[in-house]
C-alpha positions, 0 to 999 in steps of 0.5 A, a space after each residue: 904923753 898918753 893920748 887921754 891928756 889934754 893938749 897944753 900950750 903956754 895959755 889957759 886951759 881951755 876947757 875944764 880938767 881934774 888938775 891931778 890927773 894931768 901928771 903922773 907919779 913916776 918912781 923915784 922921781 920928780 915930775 914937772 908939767 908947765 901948764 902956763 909960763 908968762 913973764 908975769 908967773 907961772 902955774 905947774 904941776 908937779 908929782 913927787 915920789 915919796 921920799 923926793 923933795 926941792 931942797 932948800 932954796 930962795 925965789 925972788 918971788 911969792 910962790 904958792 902950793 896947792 897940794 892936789 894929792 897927798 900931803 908934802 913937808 913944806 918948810 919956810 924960813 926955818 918953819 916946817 908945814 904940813 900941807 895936805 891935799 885941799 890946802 895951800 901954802 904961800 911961800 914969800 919971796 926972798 924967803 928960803 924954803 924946801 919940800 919933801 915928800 913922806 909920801 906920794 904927792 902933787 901939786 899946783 905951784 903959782 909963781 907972780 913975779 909982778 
């Protein structure tokens, strides 16, 4: 982990911090960076390489992107979305959804399991 990255353990972040430079693209890849995980949810960071994606799959529980970087092709339930950076997308629990990237991006998933 480079040295300029703020320490994260399984608490807030504890002092302020531009969410996108937290992950690094990395080629070919999907990268992850839990930043809190409680019983109650999660918040991660991801950075998709363009072309990557989560094929389709359903989460007990509501999910919502941010997209910090980039745009991402996020489908739900059979309806394709255009998030780009700034926006954000709720993605129902018990509901199918997938993400793929055209082209380089990152977000911020929020999962409430509660």
């Amino acid at each position: 982990m480079p040295a300029d990255l703020p320490v994260l353990d399984s608490s807030p972040l504890s002092s302020p911090a531009e969410l996108a430079g937290l992950i690094a693209y990395q080629p070919g890849a999907v990268v992850s960076r839990a930043l809190v995980q409680r019983p109650t949810g999660t918040v991660t960071l991801f950075a998709f390489d363009a072309g990557q994606g989560l094929s389709e799959h359903t989460a007990p529980y509501d999910a919502i992107v941010f997209v910090l970087d980039g745009q991402a092709d996020v489908t739900v339930a059979g309806t394709l979305h255009r998030v780009r950076r700034g926006e954000a997308l709720r993605m129902p629990g018990g509901r199918p959804h997938a993400l793929h990237a055209p082209e380089p991006f990152k977000m911020l998933l929020v999962m409430v399991r509660s």
